[in-house]
C-alpha positions as CSV (number, residue, x, y, z in Angstrom):
1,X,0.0,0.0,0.0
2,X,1.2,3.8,-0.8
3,X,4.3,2.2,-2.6
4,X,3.1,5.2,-5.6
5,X,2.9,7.5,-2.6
6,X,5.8,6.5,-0.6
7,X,8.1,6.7,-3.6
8,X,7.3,10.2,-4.8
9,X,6.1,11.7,-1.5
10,X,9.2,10.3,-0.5
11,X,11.6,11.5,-3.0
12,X,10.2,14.8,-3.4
13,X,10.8,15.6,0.8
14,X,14.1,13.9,0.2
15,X,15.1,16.8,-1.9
16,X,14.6,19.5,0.8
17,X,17.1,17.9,3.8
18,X,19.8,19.5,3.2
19,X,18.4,22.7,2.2
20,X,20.1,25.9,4.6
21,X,17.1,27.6,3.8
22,X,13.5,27.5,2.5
23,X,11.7,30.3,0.9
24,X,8.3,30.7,-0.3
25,X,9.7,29.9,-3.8
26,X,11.1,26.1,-2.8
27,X,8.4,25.4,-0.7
28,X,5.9,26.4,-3.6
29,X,7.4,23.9,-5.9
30,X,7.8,21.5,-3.3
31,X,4.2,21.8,-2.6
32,X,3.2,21.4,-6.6
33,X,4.7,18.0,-6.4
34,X,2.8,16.7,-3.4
35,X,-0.4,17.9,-4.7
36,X,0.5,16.3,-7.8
37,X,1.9,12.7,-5.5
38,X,-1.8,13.4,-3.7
39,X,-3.4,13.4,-7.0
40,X,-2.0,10.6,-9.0
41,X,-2.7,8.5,-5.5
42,X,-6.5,8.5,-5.9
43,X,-7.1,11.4,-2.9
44,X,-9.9,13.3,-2.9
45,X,-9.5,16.8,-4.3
46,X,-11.1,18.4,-1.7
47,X,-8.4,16.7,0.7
48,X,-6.1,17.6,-1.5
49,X,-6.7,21.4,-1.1
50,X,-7.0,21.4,2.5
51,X,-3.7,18.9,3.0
52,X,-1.6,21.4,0.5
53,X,-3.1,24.7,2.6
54,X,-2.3,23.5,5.7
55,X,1.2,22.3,5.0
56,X,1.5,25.9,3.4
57,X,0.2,28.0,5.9
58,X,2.8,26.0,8.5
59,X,5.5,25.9,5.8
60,X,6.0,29.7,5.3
61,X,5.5,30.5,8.8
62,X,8.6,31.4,12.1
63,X,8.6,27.4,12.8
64,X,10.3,26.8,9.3
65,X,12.3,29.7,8.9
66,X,14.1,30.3,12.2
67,X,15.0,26.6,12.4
68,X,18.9,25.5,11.4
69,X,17.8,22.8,9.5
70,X,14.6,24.0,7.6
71,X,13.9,21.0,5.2
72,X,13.8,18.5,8.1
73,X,11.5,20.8,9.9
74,X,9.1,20.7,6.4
75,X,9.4,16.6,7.1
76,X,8.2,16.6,9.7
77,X,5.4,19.1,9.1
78,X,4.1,16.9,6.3
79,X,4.3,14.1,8.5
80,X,2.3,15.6,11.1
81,X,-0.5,16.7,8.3
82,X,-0.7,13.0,6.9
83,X,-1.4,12.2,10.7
84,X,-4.0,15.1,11.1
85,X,-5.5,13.8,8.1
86,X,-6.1,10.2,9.0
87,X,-6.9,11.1,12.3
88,X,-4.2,11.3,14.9
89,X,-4.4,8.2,16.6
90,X,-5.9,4.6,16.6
91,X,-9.3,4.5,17.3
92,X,-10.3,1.2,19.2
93,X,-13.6,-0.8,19.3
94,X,-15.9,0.2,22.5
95,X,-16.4,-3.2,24.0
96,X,-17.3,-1.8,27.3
97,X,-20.5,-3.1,27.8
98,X,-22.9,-5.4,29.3
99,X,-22.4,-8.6,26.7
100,X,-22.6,-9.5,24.4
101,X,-21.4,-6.2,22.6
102,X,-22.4,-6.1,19.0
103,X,-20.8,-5.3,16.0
104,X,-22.7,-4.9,13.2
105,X,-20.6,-5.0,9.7
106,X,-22.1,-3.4,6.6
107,X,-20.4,-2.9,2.7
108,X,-21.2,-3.5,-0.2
109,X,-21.1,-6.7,-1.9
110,X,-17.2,-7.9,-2.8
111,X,-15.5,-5.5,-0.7
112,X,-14.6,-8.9,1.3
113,X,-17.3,-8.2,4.7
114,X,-17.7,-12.1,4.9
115,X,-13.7,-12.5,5.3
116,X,-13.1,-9.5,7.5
117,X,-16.1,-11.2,9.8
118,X,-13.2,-13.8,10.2
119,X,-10.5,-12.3,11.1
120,X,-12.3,-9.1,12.9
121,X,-13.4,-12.5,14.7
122,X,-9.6,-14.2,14.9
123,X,-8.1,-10.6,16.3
124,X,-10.7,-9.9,18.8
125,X,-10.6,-13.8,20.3
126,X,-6.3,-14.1,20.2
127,X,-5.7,-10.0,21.2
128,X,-8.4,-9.0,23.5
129,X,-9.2,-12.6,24.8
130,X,-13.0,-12.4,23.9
131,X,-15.5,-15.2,23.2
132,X,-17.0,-14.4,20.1
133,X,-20.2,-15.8,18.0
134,X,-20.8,-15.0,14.2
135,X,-23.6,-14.9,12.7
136,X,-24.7,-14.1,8.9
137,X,-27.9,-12.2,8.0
138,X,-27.3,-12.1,4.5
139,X,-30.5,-13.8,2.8
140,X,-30.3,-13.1,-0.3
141,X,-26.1,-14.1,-2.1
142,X,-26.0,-17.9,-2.3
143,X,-23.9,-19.8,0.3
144,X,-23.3,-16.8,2.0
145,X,-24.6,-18.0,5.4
146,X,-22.0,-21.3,4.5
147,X,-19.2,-19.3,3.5
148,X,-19.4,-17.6,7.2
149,X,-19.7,-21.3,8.8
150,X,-16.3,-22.3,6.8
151,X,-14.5,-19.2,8.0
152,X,-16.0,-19.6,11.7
153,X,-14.5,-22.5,12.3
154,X,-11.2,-22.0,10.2
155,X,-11.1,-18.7,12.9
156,X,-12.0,-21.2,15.9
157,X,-15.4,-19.2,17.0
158,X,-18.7,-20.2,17.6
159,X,-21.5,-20.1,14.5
160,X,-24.9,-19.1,15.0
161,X,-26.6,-21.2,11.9
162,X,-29.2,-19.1,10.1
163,X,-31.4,-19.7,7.0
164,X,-31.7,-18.0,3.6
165,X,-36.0,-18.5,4.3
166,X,-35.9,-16.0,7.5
167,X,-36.0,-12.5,8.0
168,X,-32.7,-11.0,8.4
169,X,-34.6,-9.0,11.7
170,X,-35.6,-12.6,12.9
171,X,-32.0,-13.9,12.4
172,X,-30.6,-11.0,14.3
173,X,-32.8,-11.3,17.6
174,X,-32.0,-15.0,17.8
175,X,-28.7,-14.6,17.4
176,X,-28.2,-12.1,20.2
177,X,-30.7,-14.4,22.8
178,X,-28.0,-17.2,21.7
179,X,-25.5,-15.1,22.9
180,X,-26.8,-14.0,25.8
181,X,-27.8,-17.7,26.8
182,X,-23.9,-18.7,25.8
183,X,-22.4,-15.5,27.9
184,X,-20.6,-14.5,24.6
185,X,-19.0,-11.4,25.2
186,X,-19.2,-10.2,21.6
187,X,-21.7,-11.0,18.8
188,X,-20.8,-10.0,15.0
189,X,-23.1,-9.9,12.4
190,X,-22.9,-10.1,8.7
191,X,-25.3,-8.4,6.4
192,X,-26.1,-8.6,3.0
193,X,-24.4,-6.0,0.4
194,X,-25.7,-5.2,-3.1
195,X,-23.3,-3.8,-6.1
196,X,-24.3,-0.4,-5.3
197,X,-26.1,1.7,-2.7
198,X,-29.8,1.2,-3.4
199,X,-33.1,2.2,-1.1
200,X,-34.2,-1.5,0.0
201,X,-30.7,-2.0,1.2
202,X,-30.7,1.2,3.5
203,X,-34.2,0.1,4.7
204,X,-33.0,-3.7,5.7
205,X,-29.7,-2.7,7.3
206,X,-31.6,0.4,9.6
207,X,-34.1,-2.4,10.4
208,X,-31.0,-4.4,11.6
209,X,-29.5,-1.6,13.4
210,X,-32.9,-0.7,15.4
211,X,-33.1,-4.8,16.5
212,X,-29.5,-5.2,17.3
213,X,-28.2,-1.5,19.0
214,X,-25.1,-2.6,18.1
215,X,-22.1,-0.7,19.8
216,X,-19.8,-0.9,16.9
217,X,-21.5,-0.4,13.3
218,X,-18.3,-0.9,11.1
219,X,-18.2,0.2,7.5
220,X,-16.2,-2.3,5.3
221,X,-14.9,-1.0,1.9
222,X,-12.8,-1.9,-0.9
223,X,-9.8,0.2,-0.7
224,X,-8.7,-0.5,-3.9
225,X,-11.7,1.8,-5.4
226,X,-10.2,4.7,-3.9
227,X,-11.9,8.2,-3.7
228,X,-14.8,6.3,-4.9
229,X,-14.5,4.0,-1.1
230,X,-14.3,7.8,0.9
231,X,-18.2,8.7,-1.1
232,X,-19.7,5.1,-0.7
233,X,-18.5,5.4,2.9
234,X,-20.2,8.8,3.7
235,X,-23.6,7.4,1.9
236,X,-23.4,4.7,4.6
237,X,-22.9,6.9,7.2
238,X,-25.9,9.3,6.3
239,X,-28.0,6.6,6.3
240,X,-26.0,4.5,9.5
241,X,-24.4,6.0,12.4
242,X,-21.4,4.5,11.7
243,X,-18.4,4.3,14.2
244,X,-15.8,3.1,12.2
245,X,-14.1,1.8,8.7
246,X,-12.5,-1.1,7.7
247,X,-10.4,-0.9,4.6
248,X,-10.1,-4.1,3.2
249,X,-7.3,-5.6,-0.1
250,X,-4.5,-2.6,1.1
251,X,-2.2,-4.9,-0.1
252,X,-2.9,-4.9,-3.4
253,X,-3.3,-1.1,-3.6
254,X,-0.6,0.6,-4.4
255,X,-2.1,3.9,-4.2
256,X,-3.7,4.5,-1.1
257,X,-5.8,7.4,-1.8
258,X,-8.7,6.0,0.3
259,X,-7.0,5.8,3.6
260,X,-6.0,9.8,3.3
261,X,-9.5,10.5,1.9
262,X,-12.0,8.7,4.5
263,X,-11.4,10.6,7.3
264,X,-11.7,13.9,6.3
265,X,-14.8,13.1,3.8
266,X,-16.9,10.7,6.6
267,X,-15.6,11.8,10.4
268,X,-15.3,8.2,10.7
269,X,-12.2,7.0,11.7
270,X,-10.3,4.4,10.1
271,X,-10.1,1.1,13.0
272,X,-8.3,-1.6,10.9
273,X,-6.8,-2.0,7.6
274,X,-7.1,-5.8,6.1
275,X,-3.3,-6.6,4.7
276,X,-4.0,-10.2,2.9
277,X,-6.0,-13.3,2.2
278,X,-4.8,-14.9,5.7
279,X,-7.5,-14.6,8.4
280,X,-5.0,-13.2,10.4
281,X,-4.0,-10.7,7.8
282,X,-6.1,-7.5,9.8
283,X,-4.0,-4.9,12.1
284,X,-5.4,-2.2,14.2
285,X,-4.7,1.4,11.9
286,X,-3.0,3.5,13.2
287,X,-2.6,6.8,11.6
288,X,1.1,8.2,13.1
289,X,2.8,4.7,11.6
290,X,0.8,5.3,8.2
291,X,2.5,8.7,7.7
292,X,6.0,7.2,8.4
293,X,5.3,4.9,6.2
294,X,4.5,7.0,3.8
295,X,7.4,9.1,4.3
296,X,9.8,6.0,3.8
297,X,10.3,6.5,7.7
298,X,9.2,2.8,8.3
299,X,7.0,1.3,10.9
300,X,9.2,-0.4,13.7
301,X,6.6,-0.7,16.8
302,X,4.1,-2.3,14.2
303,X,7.2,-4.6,13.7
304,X,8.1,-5.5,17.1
305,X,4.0,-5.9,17.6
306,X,4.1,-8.8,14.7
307,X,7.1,-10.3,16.2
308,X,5.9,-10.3,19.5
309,X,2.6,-12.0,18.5
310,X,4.2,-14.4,15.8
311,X,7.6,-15.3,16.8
312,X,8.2,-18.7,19.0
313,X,9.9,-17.6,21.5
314,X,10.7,-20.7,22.6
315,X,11.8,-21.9,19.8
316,X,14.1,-18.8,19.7
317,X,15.8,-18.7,22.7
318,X,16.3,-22.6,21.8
319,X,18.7,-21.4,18.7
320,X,20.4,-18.5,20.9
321,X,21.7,-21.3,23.6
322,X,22.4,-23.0,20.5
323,X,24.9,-20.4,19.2
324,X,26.0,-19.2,22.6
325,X,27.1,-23.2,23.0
326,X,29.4,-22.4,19.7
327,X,27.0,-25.5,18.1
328,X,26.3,-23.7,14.9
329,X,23.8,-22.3,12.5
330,X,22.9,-25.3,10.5
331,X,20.2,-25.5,7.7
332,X,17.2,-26.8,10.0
333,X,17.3,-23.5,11.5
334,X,18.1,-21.9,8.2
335,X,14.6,-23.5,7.2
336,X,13.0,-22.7,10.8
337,X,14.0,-18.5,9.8
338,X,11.9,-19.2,7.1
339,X,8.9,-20.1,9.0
340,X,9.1,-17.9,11.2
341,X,9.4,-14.9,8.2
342,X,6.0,-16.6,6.6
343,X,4.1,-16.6,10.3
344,X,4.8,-12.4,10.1
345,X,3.3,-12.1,6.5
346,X,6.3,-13.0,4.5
347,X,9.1,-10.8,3.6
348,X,7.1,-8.0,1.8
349,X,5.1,-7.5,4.8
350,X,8.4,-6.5,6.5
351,X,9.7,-4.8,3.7
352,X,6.9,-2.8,4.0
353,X,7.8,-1.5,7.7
354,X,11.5,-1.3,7.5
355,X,12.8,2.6,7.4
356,X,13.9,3.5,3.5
357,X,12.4,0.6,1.9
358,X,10.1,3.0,-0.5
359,X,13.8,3.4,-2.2
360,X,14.2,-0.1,-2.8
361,X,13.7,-1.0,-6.5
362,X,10.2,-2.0,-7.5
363,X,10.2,-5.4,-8.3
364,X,12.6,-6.6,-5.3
365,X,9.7,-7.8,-2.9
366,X,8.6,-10.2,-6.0
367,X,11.9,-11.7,-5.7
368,X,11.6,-12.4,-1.9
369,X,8.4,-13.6,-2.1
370,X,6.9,-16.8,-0.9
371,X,7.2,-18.6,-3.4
372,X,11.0,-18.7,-3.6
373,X,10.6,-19.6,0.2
374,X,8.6,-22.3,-0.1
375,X,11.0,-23.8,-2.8
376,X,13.9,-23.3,-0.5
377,X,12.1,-25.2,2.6
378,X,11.1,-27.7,-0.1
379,X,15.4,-28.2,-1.0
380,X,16.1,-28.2,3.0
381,X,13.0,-31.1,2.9
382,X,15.0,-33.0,0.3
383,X,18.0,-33.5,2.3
384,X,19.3,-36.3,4.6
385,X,19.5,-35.3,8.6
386,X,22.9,-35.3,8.8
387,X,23.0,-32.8,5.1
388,X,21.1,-30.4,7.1
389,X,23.6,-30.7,10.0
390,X,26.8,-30.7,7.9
391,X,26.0,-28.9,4.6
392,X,29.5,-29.3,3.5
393,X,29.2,-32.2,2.5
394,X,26.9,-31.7,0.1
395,X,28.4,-32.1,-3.4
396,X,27.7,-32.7,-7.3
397,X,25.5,-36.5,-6.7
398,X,23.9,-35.1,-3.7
399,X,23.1,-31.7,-4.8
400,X,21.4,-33.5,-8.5
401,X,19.6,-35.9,-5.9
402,X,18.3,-33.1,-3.6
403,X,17.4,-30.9,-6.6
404,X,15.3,-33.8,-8.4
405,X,13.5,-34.4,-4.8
406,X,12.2,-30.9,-4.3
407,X,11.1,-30.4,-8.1
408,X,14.0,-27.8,-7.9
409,X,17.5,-27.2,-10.7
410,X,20.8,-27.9,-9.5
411,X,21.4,-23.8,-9.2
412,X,19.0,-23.5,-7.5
413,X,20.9,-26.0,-4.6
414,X,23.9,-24.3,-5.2
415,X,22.0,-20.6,-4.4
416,X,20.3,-21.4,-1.2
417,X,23.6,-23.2,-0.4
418,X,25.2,-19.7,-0.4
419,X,22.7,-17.8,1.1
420,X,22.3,-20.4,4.2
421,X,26.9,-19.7,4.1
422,X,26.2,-15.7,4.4
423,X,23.4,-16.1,7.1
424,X,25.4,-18.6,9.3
425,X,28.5,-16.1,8.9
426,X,26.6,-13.7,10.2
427,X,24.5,-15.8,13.0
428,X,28.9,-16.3,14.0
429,X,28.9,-12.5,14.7
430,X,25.7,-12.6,17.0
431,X,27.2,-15.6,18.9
432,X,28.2,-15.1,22.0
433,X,26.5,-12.2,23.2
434,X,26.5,-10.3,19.9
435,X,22.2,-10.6,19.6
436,X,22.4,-9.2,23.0
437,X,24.4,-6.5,22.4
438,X,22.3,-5.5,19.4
439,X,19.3,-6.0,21.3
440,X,20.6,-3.5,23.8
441,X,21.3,-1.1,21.0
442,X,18.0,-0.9,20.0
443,X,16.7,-0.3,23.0
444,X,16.6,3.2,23.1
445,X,14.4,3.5,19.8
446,X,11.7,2.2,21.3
447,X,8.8,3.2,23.6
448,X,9.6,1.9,27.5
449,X,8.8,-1.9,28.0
450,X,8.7,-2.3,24.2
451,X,11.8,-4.3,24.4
């Protein structure tokens, strides 16, 4: 997401660092090509205007011109006004009632409400520690009702069966008795979306609202339809009081335009952003990491936050006796780094939070990508115990019989070969105290107790 963004948002900021000093001329042109970045992103020409006016009207004044270095200063402003813009800080889900709280989703049809049930579903039962029941009101799109059942239990919840012959009223009531009778502390529902905003569909999902007083009435939109997911999200919300958004397939938008539009265009904040097919591809949204991100700053507590929850720890501290023992980085842990990277979303996911990755070239997270790691756990698979103890012993017979076991070309061998000799040379560094010591370093970046 933002990669279009990111790269010439980033590059054009870039260019006023090391300015000495900033006049109305440089931060005009300056300001041309983020309106322009803005633009080509998909945002909203009204947020476009007020973006560009603020930025000027802070730009031009004393806080730029008296500093000594005037182009960070101009950073830092823009980075504050992406913040403003998407709304300052992450704005969680108001569970604090008598249960079950319900959370009523609405969207229209594709935008992926079924799947975001799921994981909304998945996040709120492994991160808040709540038992949750689903249940689908949508009547009227064959096998929707099953296609919520499928992803309740992939998500390990409870299912509240319904039936295309009900009311979706008469669905919604039972459901919450259910939930009541089951002490559930919160019940989602899933209504039914059309291809377009129409009267009958406003009329159903108010009917719904009135039954269920829901404490959370979430908005999920397709954020790859950009400005056009900011004006079908305020049609919602004049019809709904709607507390929140859900932006679903950012990582296949490379623009971004309807995260910096929603906001300013609804008053709804934006509560999660849904970052892949997984059902435990949703993270809370927070708008102060967004704007580093967009700057090319990177996202490091969102990192840490995916290690945290993803990382064996156990496992971990395993390898780091390993190495403190001096027993070597062999290629069963080589494979176990792997695992670990596809648990946190693979490497683009981390890519995508890493400070100055925008600068990277284009096509680099394609050459990292799953794929290639799945082919080099399937080589590690093809060899002996004692190959992936002792890896130099792997030659010409035994790399042309590990090569024809995993499906996989001899080079192919001979390249993860070099890449598992770089990584262990560089696990020999870390021995000894060395992850410690980096550990230590790092400290200091983070917020207290992050570390």
């Amino acid at each position: 997401m933002f990669d279009g963004l990111s790269e010439r948002l980033g590059k054009t900021v870039r260019n006023l660092r090391g300015v000495g000093r900033l006049s109305e001329d440089n931060v005009k042109d300056t300001l041309r090509e983020v309106r322009m970045a803005l633009l080509e992103a998909d945002v909203a020409l009204p947020v476009v205007k007020d973006f560009i006016e603020q930025v000027r009207s802070r730009a031009v004044g004393q806080e730029v011109l008296k500093s000594l270095s005037p182009g960070q200063v101009f950073i830092k402003i823009v980075n504050d006004e992406l913040t403003r813009l998407m709304g300052e800080a992450n704005t969680g889900l108001q569970l604090n009632v008598t249960p079950p709280a319900i959370i009523l989703m609405a969207g229209l049809q594709g935008a992926g409400k079924t799947t975001t049930v799921g994981k909304l579903a998945r996040w709120l039962r492994e991160n808040q520690k709540k038992s949750v029941m689903v249940v689908s009101a949508d009547v009227y799109r064959p096998a929707a009702i099953e296609q919520l059942k499928t992803v309740a239990a992939e998500v390990g919840v409870d299912f509240f069966p319904s039936d295309p012959s009900q009311k979706p009223a008469a669905i919604a009531r039972a459901a919450m008795q259910q939930a009541r009778i089951k002490h559930k502390d919160v019940l989602i529902v899933d209504t039914a979306g059309r291809l377009h905003v129409d009267a009958e569909m406003m009329d159903e999902i108010q009917d719904l609202h009135k039954v269920l007083a829901p404490v959370e009435t979430l908005f999920v939109v397709d954020s790859m339809t950009g400005q056009d997911a900011a004006n079908t999200a305020k049609a919602f919300n004049d019809a709904l009081p709607l507390s929140g958004v859900i932006l679903t397939k950012t990582d296949g938008d490379a623009r971004g335009g309807a995260a910096l539009s929603i906001r300013q265009i609804t008053g709804k904040p934006i509560k999660f952003l849904g970052v892949g097919e997984k059902s435990t591809a949703l993270e809370p949204f927070y708008p102060e990491r967004v704007a580093s991100r967009i700057l090319g700053m990177g996202d490091v507590v969102s990192l840490v936050e995916q290690a945290q929850q993803n990382i064996d720890i156990e496992q971990a501290e395993k390898m780091a006796s390993k190495l403190k023992k001096g027993q070597g980085f062999d290629l069963e842990d080589f494979k176990e780094q792997f695992q670990q990277l596809k648990k946190m979303g693979g490497i683009s996911s981390l890519l995508d939070k890493l400070p100055g990755m925008p600068g990277l070239p284009a096509n680099l997270p394609g050459q990292v990508d799953e794929k290639q790691m799945g082919r080099m756990v399937a080589i590690i698979n093809s060899m002996t115990p004692i190959e992936r103890r002792k890896p130099d012993i792997i030659k010409g017979s035994r790399k042309r019989r590990i090569a024809a076991g995993s499906g996989t070309e001899v080079q192919d061998v001979n390249r993860l070969l070099k890449q598992f000799t770089q990584m262990q040379k560089m696990m020999k560094k870390m021995g000894g105290g060395g992850m410690a010591r980096m550990l230590r370093g790092m400290k200091g970046r983070f917020p207290p107790g992050m570390m």
